[in-house]
N, C-alpha and C positions, 0 to 999 in steps of 0.2 A: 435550636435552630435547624431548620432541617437543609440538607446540602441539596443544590439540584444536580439531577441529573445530568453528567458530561455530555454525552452525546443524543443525536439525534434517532439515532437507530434503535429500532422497534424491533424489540419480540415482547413473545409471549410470556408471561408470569407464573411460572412453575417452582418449586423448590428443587435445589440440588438435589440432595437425599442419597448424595456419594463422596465418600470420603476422597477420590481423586474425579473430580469432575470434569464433564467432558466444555468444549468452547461454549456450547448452547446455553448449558447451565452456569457458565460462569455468568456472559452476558445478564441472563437474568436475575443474578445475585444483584450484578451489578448497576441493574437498572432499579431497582428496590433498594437502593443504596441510601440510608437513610440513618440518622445520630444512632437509632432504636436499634442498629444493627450493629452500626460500626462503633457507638461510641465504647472508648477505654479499651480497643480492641484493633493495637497497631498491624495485631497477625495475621486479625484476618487479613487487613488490603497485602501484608507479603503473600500471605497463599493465594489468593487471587489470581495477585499478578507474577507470581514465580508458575502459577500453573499456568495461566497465559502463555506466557513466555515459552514456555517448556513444548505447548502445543503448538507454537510456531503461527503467533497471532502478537509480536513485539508491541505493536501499536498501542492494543488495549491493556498488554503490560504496564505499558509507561504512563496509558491514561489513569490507571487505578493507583498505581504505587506513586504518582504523581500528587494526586488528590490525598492520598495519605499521607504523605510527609505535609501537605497544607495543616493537618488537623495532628498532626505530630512530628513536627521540625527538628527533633534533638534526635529520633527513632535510629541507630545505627543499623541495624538491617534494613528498614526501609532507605537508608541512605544508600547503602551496597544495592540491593535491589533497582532503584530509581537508576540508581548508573548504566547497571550492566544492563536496563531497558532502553537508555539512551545511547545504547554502545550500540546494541540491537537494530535500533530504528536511522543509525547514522550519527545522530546527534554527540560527534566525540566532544566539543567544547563543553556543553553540558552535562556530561559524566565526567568530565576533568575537573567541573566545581564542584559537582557534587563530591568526589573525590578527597578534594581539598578540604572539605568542609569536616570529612570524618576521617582519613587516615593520621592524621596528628589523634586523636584522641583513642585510640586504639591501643591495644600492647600488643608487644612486637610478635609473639609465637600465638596469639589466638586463631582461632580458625577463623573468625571475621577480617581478619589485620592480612590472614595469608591471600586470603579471597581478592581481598582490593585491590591488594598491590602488585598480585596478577593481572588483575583486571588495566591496573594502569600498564603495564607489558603489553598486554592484549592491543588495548588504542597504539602504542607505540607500534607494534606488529602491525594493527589495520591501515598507518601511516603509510609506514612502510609498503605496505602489496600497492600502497593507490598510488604513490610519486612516481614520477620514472626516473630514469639512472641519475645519479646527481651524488653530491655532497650531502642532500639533505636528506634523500633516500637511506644514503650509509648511517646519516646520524640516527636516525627514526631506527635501524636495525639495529644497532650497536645499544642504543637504548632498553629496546628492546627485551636485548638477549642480558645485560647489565640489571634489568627490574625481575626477570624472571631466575637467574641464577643466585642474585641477593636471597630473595625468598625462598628459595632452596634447599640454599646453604644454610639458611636459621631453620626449616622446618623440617627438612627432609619429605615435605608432601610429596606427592605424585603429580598432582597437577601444575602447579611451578615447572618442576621439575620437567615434566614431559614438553610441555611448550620451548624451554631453555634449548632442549637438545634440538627440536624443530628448528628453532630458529636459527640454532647454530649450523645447521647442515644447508637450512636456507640461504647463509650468509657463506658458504661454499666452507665451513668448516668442519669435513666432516667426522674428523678422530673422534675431535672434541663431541660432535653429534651425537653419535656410539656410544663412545662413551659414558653419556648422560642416559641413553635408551636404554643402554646394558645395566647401569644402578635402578634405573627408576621401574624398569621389568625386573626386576630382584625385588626390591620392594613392594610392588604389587604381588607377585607370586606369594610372597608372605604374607601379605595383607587376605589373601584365598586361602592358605592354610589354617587359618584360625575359625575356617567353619565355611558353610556357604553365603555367597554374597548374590544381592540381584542389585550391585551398583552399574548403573548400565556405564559411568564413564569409567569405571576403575576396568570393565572389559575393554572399553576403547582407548584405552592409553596403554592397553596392554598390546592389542592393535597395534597403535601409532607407534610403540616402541620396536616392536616386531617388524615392522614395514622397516624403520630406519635401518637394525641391524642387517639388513637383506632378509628377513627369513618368512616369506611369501607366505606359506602356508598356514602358518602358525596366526601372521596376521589376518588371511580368510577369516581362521576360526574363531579368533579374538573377536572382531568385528559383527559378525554371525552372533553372538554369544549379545553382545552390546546391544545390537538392534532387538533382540529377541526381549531382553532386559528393560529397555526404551519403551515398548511395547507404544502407545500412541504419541510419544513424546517426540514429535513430528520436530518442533523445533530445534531439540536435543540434537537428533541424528542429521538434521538439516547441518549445525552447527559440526559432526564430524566432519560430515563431505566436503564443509568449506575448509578445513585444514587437508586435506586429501588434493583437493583442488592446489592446495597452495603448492604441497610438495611435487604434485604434478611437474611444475617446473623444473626440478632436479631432479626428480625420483621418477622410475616407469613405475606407475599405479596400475595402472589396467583397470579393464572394465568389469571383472571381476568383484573387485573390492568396492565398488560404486554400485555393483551389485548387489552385496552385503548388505549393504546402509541405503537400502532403496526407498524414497517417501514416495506416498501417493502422489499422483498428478492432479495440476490444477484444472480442470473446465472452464472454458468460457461456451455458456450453450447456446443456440439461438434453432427455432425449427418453425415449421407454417403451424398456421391455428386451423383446426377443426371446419370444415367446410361451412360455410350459413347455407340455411335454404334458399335455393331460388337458383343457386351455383349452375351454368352450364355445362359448364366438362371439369369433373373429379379431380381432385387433386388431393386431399384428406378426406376422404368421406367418414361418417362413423365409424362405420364396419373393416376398419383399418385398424382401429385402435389400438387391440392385441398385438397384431401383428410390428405395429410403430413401439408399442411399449419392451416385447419381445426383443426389439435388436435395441433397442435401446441400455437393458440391462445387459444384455452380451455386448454389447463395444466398451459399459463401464466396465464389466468383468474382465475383459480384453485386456482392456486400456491400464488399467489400476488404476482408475479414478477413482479419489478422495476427496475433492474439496471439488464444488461447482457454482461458477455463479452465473442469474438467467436471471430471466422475467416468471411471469406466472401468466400467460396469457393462456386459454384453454385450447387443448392441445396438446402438442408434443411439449409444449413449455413447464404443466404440469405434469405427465407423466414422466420428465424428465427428474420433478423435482418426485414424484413417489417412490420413483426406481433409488435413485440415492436417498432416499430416508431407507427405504427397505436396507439399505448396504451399510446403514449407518454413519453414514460420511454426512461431513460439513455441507449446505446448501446459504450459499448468500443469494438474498433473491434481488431485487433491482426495478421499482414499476417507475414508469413513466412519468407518471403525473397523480392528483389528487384520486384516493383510490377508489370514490363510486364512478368516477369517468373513465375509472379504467375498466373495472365491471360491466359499465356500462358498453364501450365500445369493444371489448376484448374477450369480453368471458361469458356474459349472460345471454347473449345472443344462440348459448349452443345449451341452453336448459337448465333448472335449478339444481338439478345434480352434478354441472359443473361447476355451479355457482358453488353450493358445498366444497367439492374438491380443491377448488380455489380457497377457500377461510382455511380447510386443512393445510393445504398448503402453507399458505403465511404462519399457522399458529406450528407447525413441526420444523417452522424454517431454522436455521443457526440465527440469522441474521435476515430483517428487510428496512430497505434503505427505499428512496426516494429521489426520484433527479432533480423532481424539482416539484415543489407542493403545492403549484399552482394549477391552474385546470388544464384540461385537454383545447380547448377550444378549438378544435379542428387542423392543432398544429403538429404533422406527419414531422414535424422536424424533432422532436422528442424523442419520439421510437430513435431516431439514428441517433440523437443526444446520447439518450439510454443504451445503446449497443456500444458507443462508445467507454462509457463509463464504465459499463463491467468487461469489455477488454481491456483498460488498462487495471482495474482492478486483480485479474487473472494471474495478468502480466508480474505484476509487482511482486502477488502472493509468491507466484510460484519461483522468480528472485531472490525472494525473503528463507525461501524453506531449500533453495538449492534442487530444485526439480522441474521439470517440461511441464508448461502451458500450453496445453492444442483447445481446438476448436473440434466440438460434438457437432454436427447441425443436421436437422431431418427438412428435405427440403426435397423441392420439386427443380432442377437445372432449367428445363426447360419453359418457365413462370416466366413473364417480363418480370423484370426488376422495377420496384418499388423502393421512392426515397424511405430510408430507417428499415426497409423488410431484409427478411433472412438474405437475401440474396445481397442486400446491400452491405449485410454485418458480414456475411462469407467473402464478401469482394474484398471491404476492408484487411479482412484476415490475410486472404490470399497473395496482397499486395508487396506484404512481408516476407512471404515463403515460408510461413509458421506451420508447427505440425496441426494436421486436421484429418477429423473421422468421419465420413459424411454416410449416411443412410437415406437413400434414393428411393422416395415417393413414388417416383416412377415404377418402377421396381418392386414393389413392394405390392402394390395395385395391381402388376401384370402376373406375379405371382400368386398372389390372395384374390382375386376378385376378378379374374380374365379382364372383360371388357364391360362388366357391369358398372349400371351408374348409378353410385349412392346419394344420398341426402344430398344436393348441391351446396354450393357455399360463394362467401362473396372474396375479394382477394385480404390478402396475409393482413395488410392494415386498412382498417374499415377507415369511410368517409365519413366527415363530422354526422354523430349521430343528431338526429332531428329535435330532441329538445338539449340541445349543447349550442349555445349562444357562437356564431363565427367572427371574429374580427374584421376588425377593417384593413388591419394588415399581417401578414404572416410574420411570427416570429423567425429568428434566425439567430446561429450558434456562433458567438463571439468570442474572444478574450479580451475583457477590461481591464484598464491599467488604471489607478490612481497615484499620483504622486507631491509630495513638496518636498519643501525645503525646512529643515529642522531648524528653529533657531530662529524662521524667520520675525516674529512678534517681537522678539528681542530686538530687532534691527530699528536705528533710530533715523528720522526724516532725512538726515545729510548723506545714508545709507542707501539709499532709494536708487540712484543714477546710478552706483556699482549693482544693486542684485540686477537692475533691468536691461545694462549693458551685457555685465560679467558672468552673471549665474543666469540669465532666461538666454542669454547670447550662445552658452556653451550649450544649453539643450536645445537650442535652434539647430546649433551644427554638428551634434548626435542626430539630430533628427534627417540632416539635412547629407549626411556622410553614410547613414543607415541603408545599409540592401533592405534594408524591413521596412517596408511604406507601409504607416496604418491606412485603415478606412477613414478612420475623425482623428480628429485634434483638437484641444481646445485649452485656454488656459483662464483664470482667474486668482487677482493676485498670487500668490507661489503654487500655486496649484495647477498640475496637468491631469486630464484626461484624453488618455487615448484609446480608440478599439481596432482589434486587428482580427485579421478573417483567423487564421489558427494561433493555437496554444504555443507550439513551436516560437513562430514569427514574433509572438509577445515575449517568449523567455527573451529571447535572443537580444532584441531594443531595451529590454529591462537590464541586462547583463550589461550589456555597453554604455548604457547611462550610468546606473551604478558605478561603472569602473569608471567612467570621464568625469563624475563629480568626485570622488576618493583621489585620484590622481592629480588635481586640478590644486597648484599652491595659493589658496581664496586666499590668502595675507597680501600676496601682491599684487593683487586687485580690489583692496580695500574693504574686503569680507571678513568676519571671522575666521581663526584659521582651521576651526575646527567644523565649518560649515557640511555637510552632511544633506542627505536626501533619503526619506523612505518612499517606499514603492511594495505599494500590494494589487494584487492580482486576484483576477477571478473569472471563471468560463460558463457562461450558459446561455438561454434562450432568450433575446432580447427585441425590439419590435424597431426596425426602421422605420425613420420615419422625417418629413421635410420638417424643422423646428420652424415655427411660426414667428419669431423672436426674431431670431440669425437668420432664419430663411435662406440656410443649410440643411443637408443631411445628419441627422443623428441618432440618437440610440437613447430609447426608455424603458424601462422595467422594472421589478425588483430585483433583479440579479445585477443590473447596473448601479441601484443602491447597497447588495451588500457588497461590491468589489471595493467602493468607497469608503464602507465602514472599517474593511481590509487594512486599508492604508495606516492609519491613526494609530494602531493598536503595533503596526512597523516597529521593527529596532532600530536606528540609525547608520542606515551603511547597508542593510540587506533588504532582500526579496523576498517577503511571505505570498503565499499563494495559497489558493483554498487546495480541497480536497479533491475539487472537480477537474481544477487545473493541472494539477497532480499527475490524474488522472489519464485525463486526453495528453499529456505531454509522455507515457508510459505507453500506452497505446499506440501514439505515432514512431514508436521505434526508434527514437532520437538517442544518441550514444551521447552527445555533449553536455547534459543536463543531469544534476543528481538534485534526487527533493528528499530533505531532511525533516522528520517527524517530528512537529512541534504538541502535538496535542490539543485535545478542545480549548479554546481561547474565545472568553468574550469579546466580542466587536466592541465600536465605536459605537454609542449614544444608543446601548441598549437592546442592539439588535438580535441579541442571542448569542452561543454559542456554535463556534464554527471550528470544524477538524485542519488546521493552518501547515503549513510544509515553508520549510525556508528552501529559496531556490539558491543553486551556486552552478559552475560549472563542473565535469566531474573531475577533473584533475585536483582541486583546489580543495585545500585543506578548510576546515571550518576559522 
């Protein structure tokens, strides 16, 4: 039987042909993922997704080693693996069964047994840094330092060991700290005498030990040495900083040592396209090219940009993405809509050799994704959809890896603003106060080309092109909520007068209690739907319904007591419109059917969201929201496979 492919994401089909493979080639392993490859071959999905992981890309970790324990359930390394990728992605509930499920069958001194039961320390430790001061904070530390010193003590490893002492100095104990730095640097120092090593963590714990004992320099060099050792293992050295970061709190680090362990920066790009003919006053003409391509590779050079993600439109959009393939860096690229509408309005208009440049592009890209697979239809609200989406995408990466997310953008300042254009995705940016590289068109033009006027052109986003069908009404960017009540079919006719008192009574007065006024509302038997202008305003209503039906004792209101609510969520382009029916306003499309198929597929008690919603709720800079990595998950009634996030707030434990 042949497995299908998890995700939606398109590359190109090339073979590895390297024994440590870079993200590009994983992806495409992974997309030819098929019995012929994998089957009776649990290792390969560990190499896979240990090499994922390691490049600082968790997500596709969890989705491949995920799909492998599917096709090999008893696998103990894929079981350690699938953990420590859902430790990666957030997901601690779910690496604490996976957990369960294998450390009982373990012996106590193997290197798999020491691994895990670090691993369980590690979630106790990750508890810890998120609760604030409390009793339950203490407990979460004390756990902590109690899971990591056991394993210690039976193996003498280094890693146990090193984290113990960490923890101990984080818990303001610091002899004890020391003391565990000064064994576990003894023991590494030995573990180097036995010949040369290129274990980049056995240099970073030689680091981390050095840092505890005071001895500054020595930890520079450790580190230095780690990174060096690490070499692309973005993830890895991500993973230092974040312990660096933690002792930050009690320890002076300095900028120095975050020096050491420097990962690339993430990109979010956006720049004008290539003038059309007919253009009245320049603004990209041809004969700029060079010169736009020129600062382009010098602000990556600058910048230490490694990871980017853009559109392809022609223009500074692909030179953007040539200048990073030449550097070798990751390129996620991001188109709008169905991709000969995008050709069509975006790219072909400046010649078949940008048409070319463009198929390069997609075929050398890391990664290209879609906002939405449906057509252009003259809808300008896409472009800003789409800017959205790859700044929270940015945003996340560069979360995930422990590094700064700025904004690239070659743009004209002085251009009226256009809804979804550059100017509109630099406003957004700007809004935040996030770092940004900008390369002035203006500028650029008055240096290269005095006051000559090139090829003209039409503005950044073309008007529906002439054989592109226009609507009757313009889409626009929502967030859909679907919701019920679990349980409810169960419920018998004498039950009826409590759920439509008691249970639609209480989401009356969430609704009605809410700072969050949607657009619609609407229900049918236990079912709600609501749409709300942003992503935000939807987490927020979704949050406090969830908490008023969990809080809510349904026994003494004649409900089951164990009565419960899922709620899924989903953000895209949708068409307003007066319902002829209701003869109200409301909302149709197919992003309004997959937020619905969302729902069904809910746990009881939580909030899944796709990956759009994710998305734009990263983007808008909200601190009160953490979205946890569920992985591709088939929908309700057939609709595919969709990338789903469980929503919570961020204080709150899983």
């Amino acid at each position: 039987m042949r497995k299908k492919r998890p995700s939606a994401r398109k590359i190109a089909k090339r073979p590895t042909g390297s024994a440590e493979p870079d993200l590009r080639s994983i992806l495409v392993a992974w997309s030819q993922h098929v019995e012929r490859d994998f089957q009776k071959k649990p290792e390969r999905y560990c190499e896979l997704g240990q090499r994922a992981a390691e490049l600082g890309h968790a997500p596709l970790a969890y989705e491949i080693l995920r799909h492998g324990l599917m096709a090999y359930p008893q696998h103990q390394r894929l079981l350690y693996l699938t953990a420590l990728a859902s430790v990666k992605t957030g997901s601690y509930a779910a690496a604490t069964d996976y957990l369960h499920k294998l450390v009982p069958r373990l012996k106590g001194r193997s290197d798999l047994y020491i691994e895990a039961r670090s691993l369980e320390g590690r979630i106790a430790k990750d508890n810890w840094a998120r609760l604030p001061s409390g009793r339950e904070k203490s407990d979460a530390g004390n756990a902590a330092v109690a899971a990591y010193e056991s394993v210690y003590a039976a193996s003498h490893s280094y890693f146990p060991g090193i984290n113990a002492a960490t923890m101990n100095v984080l818990l303001g104990r610091l002899p004890r700290g020391r003391e565990l730095a000064r064994e576990v640097h003894g023991l590494c120092l030995r573990k180097l005498r036995g010949g040369r090593s290129s274990d980049h963590w056995l240099f970073a714990t030689l680091g981390e030990a050095s840092l505890l004992m005071d001895e500054r320099q020595d930890a520079l060099r450790w580190y230095r040495r780690a990174a060096a050792a690490a070499k692309k293992r973005v993830g890895d050295i991500a993973t230092m900083r974040r312990q660096l970061r933690l002792l930050e709190s009690v320890l002076s680090v300095g900028a120095e040592l975050y020096g050491a362990l420097a990962v690339p920066k993430v990109a979010v790009f956006t720049g004008h396209m290539l003038d059309r003919s007919g253009r009245s006053n320049p603004r990209f003409p041809p004969d700029l090219e060079a010169a736009v391509g020129a600062s382009i590779r010098a602000q990556l050079k600058d910048g230490d940009i490694g990871i980017g993600y853009c559109s392809a439109a022609c223009g500074a959009d692909i030179l953007f993405i040539e200048q990073m393939r030449k550097r070798g860096a990751e390129v996620h690229i991001t188109l709008p809509f169905n991709r000969d509408d995008f050709v069509a309005t975006s790219v072909a208009f400046a010649g078949t050799s940008w048409v070319r440049r463009f198929e390069r592009a997609l075929s050398s890209a890391t990664s290209v994704t879609y906002a939405v697979q449906e057509r252009y239809l003259g809808d300008d609200t896409l472009f800003e959809y789409t800017a959205s989406l790859t700044q929270g995408a940015a945003l996340l990466r560069a979360q995930q890896l422990e590094t700064e997310a700025l904004m690239l953008t070659v743009v004209d300042e002085d251009e009226a603003e256009q809804p979804g254009g550059t100017l509109s995705a630099l406003a957004a940016w700007r809004k935040h106060h996030l770092p940004l590289r900008l390369i002035d068109l203006s500028e650029l033009r008055a240096d290269h080309m005095g006051h000559s006027v090139g090829i003209p052109s039409a503005k950044n986003l073309p008007a529906t092109s002439p054989h592109l069908p226009a609507p009757a009404s313009r889409r626009k960017i929502k967030t859909m909520l679907f919701a019920d009540m679990v349980g409810f079919s169960k419920l018998q006719e004498e039950d009826t007068p409590a759920f439509l008192v008691h249970f639609l009574g209480e989401i009356a007065r969430v609704i009605r209690a809410s700072d969050v006024e949607p657009d619609f509302l609407n229900t049918w038997g236990d079912g709600l739907f609501l749409v709300f202008e942003s992503a935000s305003n939807a987490a927020e209503f979704a949050l406090q319904l969830r908490d008023a039906v969990r809080d809510t004792p349904w026994h003494k209101h004649g409900l089951p007591a164990d009565t419960n609510i899922r709620i899924g969520m989903h953000s895209g382009p949708v068409f307003p419109a007066v319902d002829p029916i209701i003869q109200k306003n409301n909302f149709f499309g197919s992003h309004v059917n997959r937020a619905a198929r969302i729902e069904p597929v809910t746990a009881p008690g939580a909030v899944y969201i796709s990956e759009q919603t994710a998305a734009l709720l990263t983007a808008s800079r909200s601190t009160q929201f953490a979205c946890d990595f569920l992985g591709s998950v088939p929908l309700a009634k057939h609709f595919g496979d969709s990338v789903l996030y469980r929503l919570r707030r961020t204080h709150e434990l899983e």
